[in-house]
N, C-alpha and C positions, 0 to 999 in steps of 0.2 A: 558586674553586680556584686563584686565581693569590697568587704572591707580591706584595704591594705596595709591600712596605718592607722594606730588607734595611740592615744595619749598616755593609758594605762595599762594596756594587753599587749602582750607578744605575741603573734601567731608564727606558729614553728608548721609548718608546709610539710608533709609528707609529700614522695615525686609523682609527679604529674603521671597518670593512668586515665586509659579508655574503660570509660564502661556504657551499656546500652541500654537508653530506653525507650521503649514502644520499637524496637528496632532500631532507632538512631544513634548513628556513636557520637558520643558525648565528652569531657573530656574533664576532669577532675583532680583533685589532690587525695593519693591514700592516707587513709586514716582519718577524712573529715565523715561528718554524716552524711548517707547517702541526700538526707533532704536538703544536705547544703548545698551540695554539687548541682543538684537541680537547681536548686533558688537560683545560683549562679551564672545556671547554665538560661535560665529566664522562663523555668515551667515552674509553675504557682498552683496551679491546678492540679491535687493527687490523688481527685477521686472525686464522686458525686453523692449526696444524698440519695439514705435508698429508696424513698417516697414520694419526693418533690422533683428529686435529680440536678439539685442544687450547685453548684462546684462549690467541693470543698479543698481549702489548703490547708497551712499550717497551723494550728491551733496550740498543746502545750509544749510542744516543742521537748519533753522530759520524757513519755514514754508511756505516758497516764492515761490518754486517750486513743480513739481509735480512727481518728483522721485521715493518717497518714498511711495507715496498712497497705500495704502492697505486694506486687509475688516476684519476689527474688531469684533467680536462680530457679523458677519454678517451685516454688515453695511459697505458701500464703500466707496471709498472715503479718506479715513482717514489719515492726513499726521501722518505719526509714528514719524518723527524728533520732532515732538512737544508732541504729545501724550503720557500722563504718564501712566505706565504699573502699570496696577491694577493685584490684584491675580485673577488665574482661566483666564484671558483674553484670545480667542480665534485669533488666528492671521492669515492671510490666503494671499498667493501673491496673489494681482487684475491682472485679465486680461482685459486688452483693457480699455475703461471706467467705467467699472462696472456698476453692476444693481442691483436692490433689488430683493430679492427673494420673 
């Protein structure tokens, strides 16, 4: 599910890392957004509406909205659209607003 070859872009690959989400290892390029790696990896789904409980995925994609929040490393909050996927990264869907442990 990645692009590999585009007519006008290069894409320069940072090396192939594990990172985890919901517990599952996963498998990734460092330095892409943590939301790619998922797209990729074929979860679309990064959370729910807090009212209806809707699935919500990616939306601006920039860092404007709060769609994509999730808790990294234990840590909440965190837009994945922007966020580059380090190895080993813990990745977890946030419920509701999140809290620190």
């Amino acid at each position: 599910m990645r692009i590999t070859e585009h007519p006008i872009l290069e894409f320069q690959r940072g090396e192939e890392v594990t990172f985890f989400f919901e517990g599952q290892e996963l498998k990734g390029f460092e330095g892409e957004t943590i939301a790619a790696a998922l797209h990729a990896a074929g979860i679309k789904v990064l959370g729910h509406s807090p009212n209806m409980h809707r699935p919500r995925g990616l939306f601006c994609a920039i860092g404007n909205c709060s769609s994509c929040l999730m808790v990294v490393n234990g840590e909440p909050n965190i837009r994945i659209c922007v966020e580059k996927l380090k190895p080993g990264m813990r990745v977890e869907t946030q419920q509701g607003k999140g809290c620190l442990k």
